[in-house]
C-alpha positions as CSV (number, residue, x, y, z in Angstrom):
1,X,0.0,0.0,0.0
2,X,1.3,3.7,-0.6
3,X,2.1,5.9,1.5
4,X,-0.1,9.1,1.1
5,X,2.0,12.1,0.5
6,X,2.6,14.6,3.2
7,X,0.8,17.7,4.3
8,X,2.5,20.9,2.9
9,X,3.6,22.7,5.8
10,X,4.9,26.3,5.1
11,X,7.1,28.1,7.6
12,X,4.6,31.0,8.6
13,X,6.6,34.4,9.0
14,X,6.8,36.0,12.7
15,X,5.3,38.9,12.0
16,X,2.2,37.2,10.7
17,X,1.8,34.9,13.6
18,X,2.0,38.0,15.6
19,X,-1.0,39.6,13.8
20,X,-3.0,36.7,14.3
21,X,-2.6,36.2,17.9
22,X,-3.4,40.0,18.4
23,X,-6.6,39.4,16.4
24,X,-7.4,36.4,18.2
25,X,-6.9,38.4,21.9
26,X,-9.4,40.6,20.7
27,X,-12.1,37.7,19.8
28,X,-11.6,36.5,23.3
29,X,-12.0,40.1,24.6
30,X,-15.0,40.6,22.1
31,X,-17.0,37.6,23.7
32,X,-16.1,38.2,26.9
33,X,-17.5,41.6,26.9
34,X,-20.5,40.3,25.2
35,X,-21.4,37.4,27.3
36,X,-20.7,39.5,30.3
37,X,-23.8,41.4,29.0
38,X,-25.7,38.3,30.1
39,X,-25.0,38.5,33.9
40,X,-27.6,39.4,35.8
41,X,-27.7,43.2,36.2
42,X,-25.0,44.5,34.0
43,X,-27.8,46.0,31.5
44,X,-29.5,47.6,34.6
45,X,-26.2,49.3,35.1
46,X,-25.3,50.4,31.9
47,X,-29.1,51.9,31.6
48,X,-28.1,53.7,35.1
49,X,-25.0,55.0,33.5
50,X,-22.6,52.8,35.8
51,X,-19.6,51.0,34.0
52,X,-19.0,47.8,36.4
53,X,-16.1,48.5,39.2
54,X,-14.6,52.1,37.3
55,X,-18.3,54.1,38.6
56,X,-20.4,56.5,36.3
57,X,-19.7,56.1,32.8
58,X,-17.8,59.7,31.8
59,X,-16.7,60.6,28.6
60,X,-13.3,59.7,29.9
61,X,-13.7,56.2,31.1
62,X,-14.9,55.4,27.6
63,X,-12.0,57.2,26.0
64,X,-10.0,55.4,28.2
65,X,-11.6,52.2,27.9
66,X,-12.1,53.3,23.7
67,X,-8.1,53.3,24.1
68,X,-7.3,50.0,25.4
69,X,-9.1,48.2,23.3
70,X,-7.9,50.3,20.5
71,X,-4.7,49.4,21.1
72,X,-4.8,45.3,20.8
73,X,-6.7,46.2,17.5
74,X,-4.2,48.0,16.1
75,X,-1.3,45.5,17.0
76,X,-3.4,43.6,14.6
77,X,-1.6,45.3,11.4
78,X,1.0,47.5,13.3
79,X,2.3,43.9,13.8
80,X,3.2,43.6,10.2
81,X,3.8,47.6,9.0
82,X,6.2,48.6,12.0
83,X,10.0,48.0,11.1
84,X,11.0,44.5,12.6
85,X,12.9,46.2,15.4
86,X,10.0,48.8,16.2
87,X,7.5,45.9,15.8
88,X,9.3,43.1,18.3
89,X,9.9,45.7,21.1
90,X,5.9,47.1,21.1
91,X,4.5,43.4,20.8
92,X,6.9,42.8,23.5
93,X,5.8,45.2,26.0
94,X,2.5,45.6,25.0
95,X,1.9,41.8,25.3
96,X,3.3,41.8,28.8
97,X,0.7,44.9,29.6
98,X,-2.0,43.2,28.4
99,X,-1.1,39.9,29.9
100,X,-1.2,42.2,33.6
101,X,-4.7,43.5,32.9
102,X,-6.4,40.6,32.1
103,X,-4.9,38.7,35.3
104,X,-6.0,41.7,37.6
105,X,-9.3,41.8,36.2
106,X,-10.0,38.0,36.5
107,X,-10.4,37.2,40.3
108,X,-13.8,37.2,41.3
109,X,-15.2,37.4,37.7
110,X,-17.3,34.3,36.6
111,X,-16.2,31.2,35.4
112,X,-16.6,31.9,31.3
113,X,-15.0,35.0,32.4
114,X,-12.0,33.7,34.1
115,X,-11.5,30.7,30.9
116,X,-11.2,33.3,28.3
117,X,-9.1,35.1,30.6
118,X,-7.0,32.8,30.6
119,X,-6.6,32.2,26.9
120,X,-6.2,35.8,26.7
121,X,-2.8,35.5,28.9
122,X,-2.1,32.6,27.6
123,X,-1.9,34.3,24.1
124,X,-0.8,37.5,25.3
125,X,2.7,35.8,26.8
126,X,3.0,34.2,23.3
127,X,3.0,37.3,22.0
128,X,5.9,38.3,24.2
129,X,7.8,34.8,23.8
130,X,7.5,35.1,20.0
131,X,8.6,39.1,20.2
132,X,11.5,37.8,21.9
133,X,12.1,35.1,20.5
134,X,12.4,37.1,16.8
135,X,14.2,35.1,14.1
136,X,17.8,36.9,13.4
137,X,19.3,37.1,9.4
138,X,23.2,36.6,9.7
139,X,24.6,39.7,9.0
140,X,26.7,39.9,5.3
């Protein structure tokens, strides 16, 4: 019997690994957000102008809140358009940042909460492991 021929398996390029991870992170944050929308009393609040545990929803908690999620979004394609030096260093610490938030933010929150949290870490420290770990090109 023959053996059936093997699965092509291209070497995918850092930089695109990178984008997709970024864009997966913000799936996970997409449905998290969502699904917390199911919790019992969360509508209430946002009807009562409250945002969770940061008080009355101000302008400036939803810039601020506009600008962290802006940020993973962006990673998305600043991930491949940054210069490879400019793009390793901001995955880098922006991986470890966003790695921090979601960890603070998941004691106490419910269980589908705290299991895309932790896919959310989980892909937010390969972000910085494959930052860091950045293929090098012998030099001529």
């Amino acid at each position: 019997m023959a053996k059936p021929p093997s699965l092509e398996d291209i070497k995918v390029p850092v930089r695109l690994k990178l984008s997709a991870l970024w864009a997966s992170l913000m799936f996970c944050y997409i449905y998290g957000d969502y699904f917390g929308l199911y919790q019992p009393g969360n509508l209430q609040d946002m009807l009562k102008g409250q945002m969770g545990p940061l008080g009355p929803t101000t302008q400036g908690v939803l810039l601020g809140t506009a600008a962290l999620m802006a940020i993973p979004s962006l990673m998305v394609f600043l991930s491949l358009a940054l210069p490879a030096v400019l793009s390793r260093w901001f995955n880098a610490a922006l991986g470890v940042a966003y790695a921090i938030i979601i960890l603070i933010s998941m004691p106490g929150a419910w269980t589908f909460y705290q299991f895309l949290g932790v896919i959310e870490a989980v892909l937010s420290l390969y972000i910085v492991w494959l930052a860091w770990h950045w293929p090098r090109v012998a030099s001529a």
